[in-house]
N, C-alpha and C positions, 0 to 999 in steps of 0.2 A: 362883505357878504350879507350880514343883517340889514343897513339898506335896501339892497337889490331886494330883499324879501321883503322888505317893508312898503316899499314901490308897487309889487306885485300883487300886494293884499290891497294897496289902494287902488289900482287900476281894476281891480275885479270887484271892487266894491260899487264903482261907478259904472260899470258896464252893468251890473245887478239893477244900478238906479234908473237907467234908461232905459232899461226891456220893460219898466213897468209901463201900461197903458192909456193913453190920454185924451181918447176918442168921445164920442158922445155920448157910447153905451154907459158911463161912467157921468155927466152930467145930468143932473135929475133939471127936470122939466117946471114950470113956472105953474102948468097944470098938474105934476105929481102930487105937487107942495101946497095946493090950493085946497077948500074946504065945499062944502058942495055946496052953501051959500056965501057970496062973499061980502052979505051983509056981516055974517058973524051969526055967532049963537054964544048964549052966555052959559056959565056953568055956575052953579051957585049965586046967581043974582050978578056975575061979574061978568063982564062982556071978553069974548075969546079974542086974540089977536094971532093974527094970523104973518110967518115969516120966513124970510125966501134963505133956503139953506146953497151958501155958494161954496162947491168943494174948490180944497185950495191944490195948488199942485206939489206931490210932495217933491222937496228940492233934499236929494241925501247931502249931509254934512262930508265934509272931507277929513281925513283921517291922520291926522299931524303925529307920525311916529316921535317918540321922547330919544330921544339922549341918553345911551347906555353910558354910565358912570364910575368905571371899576372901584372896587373900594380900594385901598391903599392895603399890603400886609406888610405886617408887622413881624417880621422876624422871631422867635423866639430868645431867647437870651441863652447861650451854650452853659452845661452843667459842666461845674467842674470834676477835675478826676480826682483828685487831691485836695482835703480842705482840713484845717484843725479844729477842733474843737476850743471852747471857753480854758481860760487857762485860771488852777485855784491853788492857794497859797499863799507864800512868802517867794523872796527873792535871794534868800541866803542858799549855803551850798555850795555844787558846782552844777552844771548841765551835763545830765543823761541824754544825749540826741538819737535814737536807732528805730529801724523799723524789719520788720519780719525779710524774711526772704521773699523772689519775685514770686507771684501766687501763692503766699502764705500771710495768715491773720491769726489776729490774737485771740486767740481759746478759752485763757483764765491766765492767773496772776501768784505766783509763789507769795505768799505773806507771813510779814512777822508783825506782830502788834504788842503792845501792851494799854497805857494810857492814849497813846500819842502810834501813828502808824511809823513802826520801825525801817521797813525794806518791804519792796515792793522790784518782784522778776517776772515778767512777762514770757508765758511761754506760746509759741507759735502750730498754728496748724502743723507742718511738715515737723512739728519734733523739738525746732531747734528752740534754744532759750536768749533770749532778749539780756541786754548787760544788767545788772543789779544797779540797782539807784538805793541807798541807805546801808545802815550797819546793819548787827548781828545782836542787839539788843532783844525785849520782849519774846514773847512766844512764835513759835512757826505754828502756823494754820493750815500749813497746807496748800494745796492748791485749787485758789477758788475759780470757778469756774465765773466764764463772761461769754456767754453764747450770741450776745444782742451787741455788744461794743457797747453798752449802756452799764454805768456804774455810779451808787449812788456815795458822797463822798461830804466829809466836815471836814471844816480847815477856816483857820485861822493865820497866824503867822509860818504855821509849820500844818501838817493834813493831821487831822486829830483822827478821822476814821476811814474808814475805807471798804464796801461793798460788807457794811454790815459789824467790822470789822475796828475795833481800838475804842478811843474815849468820845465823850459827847462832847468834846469845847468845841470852838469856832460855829462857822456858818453851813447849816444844808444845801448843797447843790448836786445839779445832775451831770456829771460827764458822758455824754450821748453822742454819736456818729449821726445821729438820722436815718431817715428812712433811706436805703437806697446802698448805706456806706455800712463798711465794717474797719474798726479799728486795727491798723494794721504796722503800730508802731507809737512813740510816748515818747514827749518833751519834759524829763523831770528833774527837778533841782533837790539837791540830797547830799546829806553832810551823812552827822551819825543817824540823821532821822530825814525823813522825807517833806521835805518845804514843801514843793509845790508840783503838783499832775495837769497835765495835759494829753492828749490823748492828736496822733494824728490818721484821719479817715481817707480810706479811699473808694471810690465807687465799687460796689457789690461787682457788677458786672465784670467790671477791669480786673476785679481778683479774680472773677469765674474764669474769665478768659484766658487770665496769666496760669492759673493751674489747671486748666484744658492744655496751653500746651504745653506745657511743662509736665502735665500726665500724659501728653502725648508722644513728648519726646522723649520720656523714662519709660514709656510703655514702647517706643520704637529703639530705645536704646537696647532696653530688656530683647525686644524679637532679634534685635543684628547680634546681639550676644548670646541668645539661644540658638540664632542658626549660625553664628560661628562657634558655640558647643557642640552644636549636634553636627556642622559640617568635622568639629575639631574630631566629633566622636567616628563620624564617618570614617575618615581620614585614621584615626586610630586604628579602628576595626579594620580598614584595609589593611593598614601595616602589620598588622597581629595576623590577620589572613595570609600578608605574601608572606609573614615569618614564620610562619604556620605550615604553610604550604613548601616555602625552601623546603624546611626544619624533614619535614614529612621525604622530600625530596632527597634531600643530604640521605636521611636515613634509609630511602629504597635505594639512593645508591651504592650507599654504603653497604647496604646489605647484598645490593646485588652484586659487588665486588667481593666479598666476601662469602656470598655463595658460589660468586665465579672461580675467584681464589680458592677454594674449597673444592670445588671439582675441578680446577686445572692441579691443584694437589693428588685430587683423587686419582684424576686420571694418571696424573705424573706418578705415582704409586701402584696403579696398577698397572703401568706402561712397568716401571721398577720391576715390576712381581714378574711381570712378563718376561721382561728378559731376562729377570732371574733364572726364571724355570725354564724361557728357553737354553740361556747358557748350562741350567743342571740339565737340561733333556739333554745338550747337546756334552755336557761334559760325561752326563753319563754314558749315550753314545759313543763319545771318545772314549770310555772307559771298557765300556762294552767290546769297541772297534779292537781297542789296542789290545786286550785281555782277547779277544780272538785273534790278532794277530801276532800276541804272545803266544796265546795255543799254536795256534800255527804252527810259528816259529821254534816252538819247543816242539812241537809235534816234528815239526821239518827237519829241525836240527837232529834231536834221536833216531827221526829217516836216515839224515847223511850222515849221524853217529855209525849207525848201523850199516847202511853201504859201505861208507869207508872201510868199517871193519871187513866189511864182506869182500870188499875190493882189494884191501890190504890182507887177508887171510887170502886171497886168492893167487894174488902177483907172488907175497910170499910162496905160496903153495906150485906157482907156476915157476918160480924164479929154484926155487928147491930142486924141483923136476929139469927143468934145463941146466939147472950148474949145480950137478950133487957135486962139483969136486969143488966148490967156489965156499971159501972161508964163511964161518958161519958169522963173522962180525961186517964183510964187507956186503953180505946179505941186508941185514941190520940196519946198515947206513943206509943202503939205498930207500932200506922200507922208508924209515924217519925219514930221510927228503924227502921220498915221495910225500911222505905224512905232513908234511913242512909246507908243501906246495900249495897243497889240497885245502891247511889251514888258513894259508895268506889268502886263497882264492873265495874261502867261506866268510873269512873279517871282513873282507874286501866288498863282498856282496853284503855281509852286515849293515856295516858301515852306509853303504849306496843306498840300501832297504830305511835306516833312519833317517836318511837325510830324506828320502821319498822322491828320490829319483827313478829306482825302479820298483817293482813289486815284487817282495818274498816271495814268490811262485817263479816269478823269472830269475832270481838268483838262486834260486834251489837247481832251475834246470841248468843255471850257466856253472855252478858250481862240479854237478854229477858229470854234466860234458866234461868237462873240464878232469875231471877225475879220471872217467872213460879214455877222454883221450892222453891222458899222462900217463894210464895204466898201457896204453898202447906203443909210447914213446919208449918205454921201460922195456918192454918187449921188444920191441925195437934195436933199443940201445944195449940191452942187456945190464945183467946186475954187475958187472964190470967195469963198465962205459956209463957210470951214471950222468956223467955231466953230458954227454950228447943227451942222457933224456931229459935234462932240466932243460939244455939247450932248447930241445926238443920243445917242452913244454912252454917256454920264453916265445916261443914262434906263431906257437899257437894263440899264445895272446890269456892264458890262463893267470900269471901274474900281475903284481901291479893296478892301479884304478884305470890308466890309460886301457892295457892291455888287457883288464878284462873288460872294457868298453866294447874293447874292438870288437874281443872273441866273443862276447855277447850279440854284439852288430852281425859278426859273421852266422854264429850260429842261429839267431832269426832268420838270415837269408837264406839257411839253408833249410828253415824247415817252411818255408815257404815256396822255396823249389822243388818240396815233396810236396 
């Protein structure tokens, strides 16, 4: 392509060179160029020379494009992620080898000192604490603080001080991560006392990144753990709701069994009371009924007490008058049987009247007939012949349950034929 452009620029450059004009108008004259003597004339004692100006033609150059030449690059060299620092000391001990957790660096340093650095604990961003390298000798310090990975440190065979920290022997040096790195972990050799420090760096970034996600996945841990509390809470609240809600339910039906219970009692109690009072209405009724039909019948009976007498003082009285010559004992007898007749005929109705076959008013008339007509039989048969009038009376049906059915039966028929 830069070719083709380059071609293009010379072709137009040569078309430029040949439009210009090469005519006569352009060629000066042998007379333009002459002087108006062609002796000459002198100018300061020196004689003028006179010269023929020949224009040349311009020829344009040609245009030789160069040769693009890329430079060569040159890579940069990759940064490491991981690198240790200078290592100061001795080589007695044993090796502390550890480093923080992933996205975690070291903060500052638990220290013991006295002459000579005793112990030396490295604790990390996230908390945690790094193994101990040395004894329990000297003083504790505390915990010094290392916010740069940079620690300044003596040592000799064994680290004499430490970030400011123990004796002045051995040699000054700097334990440093660099720019870029944060110490995130320590190679150190340590008996009762701390030989020798090193310090291992990893690039700033690569921590940023490792506790981005590591904040992001404790911070995504935390959200699926709050929405499984708040779903657990949910889910709670629901349960407490439907137990809530049964609970509420149990109880309105409980209640409303219990108020149903309560009025099927009630009712059932006053259905009770009801037919309490209706059986006293009706016993009293009964009571009422029979005590008038004991009137009645007490009323009725003193009736036929009193008839019979009357019927019996009469037969007597009649039976006197037809047989004054007739013994006054076989008088007597016939009264009693009559009397005898008249009483079987009244039990007999009694009897009929309890059992509630017939009505007291009908056995009162079936009795008086009855009487009437035994009083008639007697007359009849005479106070001598009393068995024709019991006969008598047998016929008509005034004895007996049968017989006074009949005579009963008969004498409705007959007051129905009046």
């Amino acid at each position: 392509m830069k070719y083709t452009l380059i071609a293009l620029l010379g072709f137009g450059l040569l078309c430029l060179a040949l439009s210009v004009p090469v005519n006569d108008e352009f060629v000066e004259t042998t007379d333009d160029l002459q002087t108006e003597s062609k002796t000459g004339a002198t100018w300061g004692g020196r004689r003028r020379r006179w010269h023929w100006h020949h224009p040349h033609r311009h020829s344009p150059h040609r245009h030789n494009p160069h040769r693009h030449n890329p430079h060569k690059h040159n890579p940069h060299k990759h940064t490491p992620v991981d690198v240790d620092t200078a290592a100061y000391g001795g080589g007695g001990g044993h090796s502390v080898n550890v480093r923080c957790p992933t996205g975690s660096w070291i903060k500052g340093f638990g220290l013991r000192t006295g002459a000579l650095v005793d112990q030396l604990e490295g604790v990390c961003t996230d908390g945690s604490k790094l193994s101990k390298c040395g004894g329990n000798g000297g003083g504790y310090r505390g915990v010094i603080a290392d916010p740069d990975s940079r620690v300044a440190v003596r040592t000799g065979s064994l680290v004499d001080k430490f970030e400011g920290h123990g004796g002045n022997g051995g040699s000054a040096h700097i334990l440093a991560c660099g720019s870029g790195y944060r110490a995130n972990g320590y190679h150190f050799r340590c008996g009762s006392l701390v030989d020798r420090v090193q310090f291992h760096c990893r690039l700033a970034s690569e921590l940023d990144k490792e506790k981005a996600a590591i904040d992001k996945a404790a911070a995504d841990k935390k959200a699926k753990e709050e929405a499984a509390r708040k779903e657990q809470e949910r889910l709670e609240a629901e349960r407490k709701a439907r137990q809530e809600a049964e609970r509420k339910a149990a109880e309105e039906a409980k209640k409303k069994a219990e108020e149903e219970a309560a009025a099927a009692k009630k009712a059932e109690e006053e259905a009770e009371a009801a037919r309490k009072a209706e059986e006293e209405r009706r016993a009293k009724e009964a009571a009422a009924r029979k005590a008038e039909e004991e009137k009645k019948a007490k009323e009725a009976e003193e009736k036929l007490k009193a008839e019979e007498a009357r019927i019996a003082a009469e037969a007597e009285k009649r039976l006197k008058e037809k047989n004054q010559g007739a013994e006054e004992s076989v008088i007597v007898a016939t009264v009693n049987e009559a009397k005898a007749v008249v009483t079987d005929a009244d039990n007999e109705g009694a009897k009929l009247v309890d059992e509630g076959k017939i009505k007291i008013e009908d056995a009162m008339k079936v009795v008086i007939k009855c009487e009437s007509d035994l009083e008639e039989c007697i007359e009849k048969g005479g106070a001598l012949n009393m068995r024709l009038a019991t006969n008598c009376a047998k016929e008509l049906g005034c004895t007996m349950q049968d017989g006074f059915s009949a005579f009963k039966k008969m004498m409705l028929r007959q007051q129905q034929q009046q």
